[in-house]
N, C-alpha and C positions, 0 to 999 in steps of 0.2 A: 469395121467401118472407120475410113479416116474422117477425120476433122474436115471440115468444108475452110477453105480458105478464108481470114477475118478482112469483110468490106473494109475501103478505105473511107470512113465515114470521119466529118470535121463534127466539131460542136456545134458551129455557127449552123450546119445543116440541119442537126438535129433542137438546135433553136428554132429554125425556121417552122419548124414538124409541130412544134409547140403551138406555137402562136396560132399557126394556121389553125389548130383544130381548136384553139379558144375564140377564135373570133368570128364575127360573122362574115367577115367577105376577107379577101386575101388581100387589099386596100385598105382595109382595119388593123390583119396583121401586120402589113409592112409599116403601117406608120409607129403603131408600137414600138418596133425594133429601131424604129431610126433609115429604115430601107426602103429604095426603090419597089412598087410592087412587080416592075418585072424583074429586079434583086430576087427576089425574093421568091417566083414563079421557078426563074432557072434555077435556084438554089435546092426547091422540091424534085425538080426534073432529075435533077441531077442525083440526089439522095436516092429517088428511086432506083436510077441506073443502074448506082451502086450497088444497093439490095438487091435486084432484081425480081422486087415484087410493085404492082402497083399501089399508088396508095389511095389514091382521089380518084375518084368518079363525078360525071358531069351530071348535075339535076339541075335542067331548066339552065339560067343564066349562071348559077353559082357551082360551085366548085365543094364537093362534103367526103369526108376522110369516109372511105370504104372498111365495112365490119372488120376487114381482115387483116387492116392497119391498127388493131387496137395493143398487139402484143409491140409492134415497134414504138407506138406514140407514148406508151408505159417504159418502154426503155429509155428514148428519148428523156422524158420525165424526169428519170431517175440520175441518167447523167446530166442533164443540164444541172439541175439543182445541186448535186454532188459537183458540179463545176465552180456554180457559184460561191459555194459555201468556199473551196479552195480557193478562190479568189479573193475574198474578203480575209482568211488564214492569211494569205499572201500580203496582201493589204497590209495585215496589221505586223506581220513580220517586218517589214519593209521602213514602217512609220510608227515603229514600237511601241505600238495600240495594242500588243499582243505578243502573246511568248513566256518563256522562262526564265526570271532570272533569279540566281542563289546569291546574296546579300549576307554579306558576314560582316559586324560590327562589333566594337567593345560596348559596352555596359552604358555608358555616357552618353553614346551616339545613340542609341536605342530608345532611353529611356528617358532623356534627357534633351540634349543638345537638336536633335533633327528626329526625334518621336513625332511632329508635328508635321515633316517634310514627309517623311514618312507616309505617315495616316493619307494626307492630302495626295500623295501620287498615287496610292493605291485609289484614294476615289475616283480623280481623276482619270485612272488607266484600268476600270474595271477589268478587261480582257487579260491583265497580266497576272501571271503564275512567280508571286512573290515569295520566296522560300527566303526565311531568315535566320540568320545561326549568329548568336551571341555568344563570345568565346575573346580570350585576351589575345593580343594584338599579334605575340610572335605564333600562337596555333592558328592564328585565321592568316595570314602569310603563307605560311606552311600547305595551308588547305587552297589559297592561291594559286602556289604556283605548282601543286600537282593538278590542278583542272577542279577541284572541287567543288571550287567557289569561281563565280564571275565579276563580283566586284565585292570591295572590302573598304571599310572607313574605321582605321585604328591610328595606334599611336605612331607617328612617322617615326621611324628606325635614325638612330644616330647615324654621323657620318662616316662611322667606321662600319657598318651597318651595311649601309648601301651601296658603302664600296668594294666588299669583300662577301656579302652572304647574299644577296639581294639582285641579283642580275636579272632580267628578265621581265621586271617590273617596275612598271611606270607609278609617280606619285603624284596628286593634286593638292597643294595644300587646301585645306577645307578650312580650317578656326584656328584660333590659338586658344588654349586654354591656362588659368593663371594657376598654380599649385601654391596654396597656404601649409605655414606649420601651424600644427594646433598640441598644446600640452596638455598634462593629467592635469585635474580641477586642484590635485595638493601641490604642485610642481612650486618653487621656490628659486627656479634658475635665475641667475642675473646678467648674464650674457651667453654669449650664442656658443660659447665654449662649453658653455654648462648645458646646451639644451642635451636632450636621449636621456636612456635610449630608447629606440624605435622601436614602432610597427611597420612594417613597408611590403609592398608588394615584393614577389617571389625572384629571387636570385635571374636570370636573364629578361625578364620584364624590361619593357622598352621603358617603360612609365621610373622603373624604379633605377635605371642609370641617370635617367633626368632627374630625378629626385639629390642621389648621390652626388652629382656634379655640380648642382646645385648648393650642397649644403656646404660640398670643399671648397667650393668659392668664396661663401660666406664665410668662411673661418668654424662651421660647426661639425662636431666630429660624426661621424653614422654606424653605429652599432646597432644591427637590429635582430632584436630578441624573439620576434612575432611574424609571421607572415601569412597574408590572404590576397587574393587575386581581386576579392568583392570590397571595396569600398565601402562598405555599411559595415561590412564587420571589424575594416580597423577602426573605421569611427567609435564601436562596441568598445572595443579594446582602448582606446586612449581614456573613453569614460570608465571603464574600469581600472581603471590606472595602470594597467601594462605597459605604456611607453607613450611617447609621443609618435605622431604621425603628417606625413606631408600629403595633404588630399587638394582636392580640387572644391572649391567652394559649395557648388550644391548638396552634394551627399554630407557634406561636415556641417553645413550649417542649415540642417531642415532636420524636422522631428520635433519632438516635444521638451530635446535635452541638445541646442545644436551648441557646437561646439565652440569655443575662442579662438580668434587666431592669437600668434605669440607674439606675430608684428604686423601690421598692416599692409606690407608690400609681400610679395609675393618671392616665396624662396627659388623659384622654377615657372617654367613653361612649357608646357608640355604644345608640340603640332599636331593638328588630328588633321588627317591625309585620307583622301580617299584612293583606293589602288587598283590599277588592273595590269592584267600579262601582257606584255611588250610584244608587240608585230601582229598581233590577231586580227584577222578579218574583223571589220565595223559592226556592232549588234546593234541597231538601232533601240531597240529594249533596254540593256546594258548603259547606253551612253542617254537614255532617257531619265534613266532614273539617277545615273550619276551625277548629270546638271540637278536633279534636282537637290540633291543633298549637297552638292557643291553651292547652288545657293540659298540654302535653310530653308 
């Protein structure tokens, strides 16, 4: 036995199917909908047509869905409200009240600087699918720009950075952040020749060529004996007197032991950027939540 041919049935008809059999007169249901009642008459006739089953019978003045419409008005049912529900999906795709997005940030940005931008867009956007991955600035790049990630707030890449490794991706400045040197509690240096040596973050660390660049500016030399990617732990490290270290003032100067700086001005700056892949179709999700950490 073949397949019977599938009606060309609309939504709108099989809204029509609805309403009618919830209300009391077909002038009740059309006003619901926003329709003419005789919109809404032809709109039944015509549903029928297309099934090729009757659906109404006439009792007295009014008009009542016949027993053997009950397996269609359950259909009906089923896709309207499956309609709905995609419509509002749609909805919130559109006006990114909804959706996925994967959020990768360094340490700072997370926990510190825009934890509060954070918190607050996810209240405000409860429908969003926020997935976040903390990870240092050149792995969340990397995870960038194979698709992994859809938006990123790390350390902006040098300009040798963005001119040679970095194609394809767009930057927003986000904050400046100030980088302090802080030394061991027995250090005895008396000029900036004498500070080190270091703790610093890891050999291509975007963070730790600003540091570098920084300190050759100043005249002070960079030897570094120690490396971590986590900011608590060279804070560890300079109080246990491994070395000096150039941080960013929150994590150096909180705890029960926070640390000194060696001069009041700042050895460095670090840009913190928020980033996404160059040419992509508009996410409205994506560029929701990147205003909002764009502005704090």
């Amino acid at each position: 036995m073949t397949d019977p041919n599938l009606p060309n049935l609309t939504v709108q008809q099989l809204e029509y199917l609805v309403a009618a059999a919830a209300s009391p007169t077909r002038a009740v249901a059309a006003a619901s909908l926003g329709v003419t009642p005789s919109a809404l008459t032809q709109g039944l006739a015509e549903l029928e047509r297309r099934i090729g089953v009757t659906l109404f019978e006439r009792s007295g003045r009014l008009t009542r869905l016949r027993p053997q419409a009950a397996d269609v008005l359950a259909h009906a049912r089923r896709v309207v409200a499956e309609t709905r529900g995609l419509a509002r999906w749609a909805e919130g795709q559109r006006t990114g009240r909804a959706g996925v997005v994967r959020l990768g940030t360094i340490d700072a940005v997370a926990v510190h600087h825009r934890a509060e931008a954070i918190r607050r867009h996810r209240q405000d956007v409860p429908g969003l699918d926020l997935r976040l991955n903390v990870a240092p600035s050149g792995e969340l790049l990397d995870s960038l720009r194979v698709g992994d990630l859809d938006l990123v707030a790390c350390v902006e890449p040098t300009r040798h950075d963005l001119s040679t490794q970095l194609d394809g991706i767009d930057f927003d400045h986000c904050f400046t952040e100030p980088l302090f040197a802080y030394a061991p509690a027995q250090s005895n240096a008396e000029t900036m020749a004498d500070w080190g040596p270091w703790v610093s973050y890891p050999r291509g660390s975007h963070t730790r060529e600003v540091i570098a660049a920084g300190l050759v500016a100043a005249g002070a030399p960079f030897t570094v004996v120690a490396e971590s990617n986590q900011p608590e732990v060279l804070r560890e490290m300079v109080r246990l007197g491994m070395g000096w270290a150039v941080l960013p003032a929150v994590p150096a100067e909180t705890g029960s032991e926070p640390l000194k700086r060696a001069r009041r001005r700042p050895v460095a700056e670090r840009r913190i950027a928020v980033a996404r892949r160059s040419g992509l179709p508009a996410d409205a999700a994506v560029e929701a939540l990147a205003e909002a950490l764009l502005a704090g």
